[in-house]
C-alpha positions as CSV (number, residue, x, y, z in Angstrom):
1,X,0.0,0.0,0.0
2,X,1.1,3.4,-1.0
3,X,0.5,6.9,1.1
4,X,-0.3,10.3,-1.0
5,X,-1.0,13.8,0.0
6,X,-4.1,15.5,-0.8
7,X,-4.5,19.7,-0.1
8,X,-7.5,21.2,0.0
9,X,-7.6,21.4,-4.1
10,X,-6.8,17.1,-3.9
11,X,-4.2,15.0,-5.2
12,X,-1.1,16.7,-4.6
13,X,1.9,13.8,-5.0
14,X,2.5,10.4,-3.9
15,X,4.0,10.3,-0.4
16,X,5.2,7.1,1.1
17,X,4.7,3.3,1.4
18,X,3.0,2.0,4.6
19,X,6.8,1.2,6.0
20,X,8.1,4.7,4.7
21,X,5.0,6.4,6.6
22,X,5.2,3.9,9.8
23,X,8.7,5.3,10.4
24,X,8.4,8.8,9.0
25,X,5.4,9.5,11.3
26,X,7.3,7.7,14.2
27,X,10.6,10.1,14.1
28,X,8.3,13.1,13.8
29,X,6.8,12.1,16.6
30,X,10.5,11.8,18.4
31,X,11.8,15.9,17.3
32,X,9.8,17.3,20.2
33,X,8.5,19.6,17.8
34,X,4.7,20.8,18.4
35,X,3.8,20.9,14.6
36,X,5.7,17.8,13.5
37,X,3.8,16.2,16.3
38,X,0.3,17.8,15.5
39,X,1.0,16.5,12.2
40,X,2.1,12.8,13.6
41,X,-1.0,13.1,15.9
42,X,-3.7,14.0,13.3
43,X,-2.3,12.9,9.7
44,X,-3.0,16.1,8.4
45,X,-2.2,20.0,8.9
46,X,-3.9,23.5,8.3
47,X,-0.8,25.3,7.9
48,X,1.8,23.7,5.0
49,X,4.5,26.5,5.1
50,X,4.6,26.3,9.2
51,X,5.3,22.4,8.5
52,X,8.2,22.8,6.0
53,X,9.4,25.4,8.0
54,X,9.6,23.1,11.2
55,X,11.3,19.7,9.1
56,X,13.4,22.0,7.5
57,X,14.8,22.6,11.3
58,X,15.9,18.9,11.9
59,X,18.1,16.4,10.1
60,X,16.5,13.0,9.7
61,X,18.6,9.9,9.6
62,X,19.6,8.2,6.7
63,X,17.5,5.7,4.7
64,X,13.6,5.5,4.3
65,X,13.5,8.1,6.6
66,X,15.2,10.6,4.8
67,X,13.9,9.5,1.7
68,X,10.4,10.8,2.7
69,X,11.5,13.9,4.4
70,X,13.1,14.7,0.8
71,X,10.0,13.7,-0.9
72,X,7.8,15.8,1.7
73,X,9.8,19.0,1.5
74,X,9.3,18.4,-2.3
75,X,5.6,17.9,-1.8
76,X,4.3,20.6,0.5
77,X,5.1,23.7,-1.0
78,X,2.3,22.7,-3.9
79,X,-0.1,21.9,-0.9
80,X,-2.7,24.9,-0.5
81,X,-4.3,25.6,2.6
82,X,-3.8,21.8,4.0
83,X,-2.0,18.7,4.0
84,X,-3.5,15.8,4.6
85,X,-1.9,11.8,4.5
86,X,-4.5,9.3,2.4
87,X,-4.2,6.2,1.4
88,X,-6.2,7.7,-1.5
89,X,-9.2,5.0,-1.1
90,X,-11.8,7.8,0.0
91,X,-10.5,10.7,-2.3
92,X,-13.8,11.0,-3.8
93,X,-12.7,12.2,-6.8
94,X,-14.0,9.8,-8.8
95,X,-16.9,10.9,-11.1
96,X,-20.5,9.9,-10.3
């Protein structure tokens, strides 16, 4: 299973794989950092530039890690007004 991000305009760019997420969302979680940790908490965040502003603060550690903090930092500025983690399966962007 794959992860994207979705803004508040939809798909914005494929993310992460479940692993890649798993251990992303568990060193955000271990910066101490309030939005990292919102973002960890909730899978999504109001505030895109505030959350690129607060990775680009840390260094991740090599690997899968730092693979999807690359990716991310590529991602989010494209993201308006939100960012949100989906596994895409309730995008409801198909047509009706």
């Amino acid at each position: 299973m794959s992860y994207q991000i979705y803004d508040e305009n939809g798909y914005v760019g494929d993310f992460a794989t479940t692993k890649g997420l798993t251990d992303f969302m568990k060193w955000c979680e271990s910066t101490d950092d309030v939005d990292l940790i919102n973002f960890y908490k909730d899978g999504m965040y109001i505030y895109p530039e505030a959350l690129k502003e607060s990775l680009e603060l840390y260094d991740p550690p090599v690997g899968d890690i730092k693979k999807t903090y690359d990716n991310f930092l590529d991602l989010l500025p494209k993201c308006k007004g939100i960012v949100i983690v989906s596994d895409g399966a309730n995008d409801d962007l198909e047509e009706k």
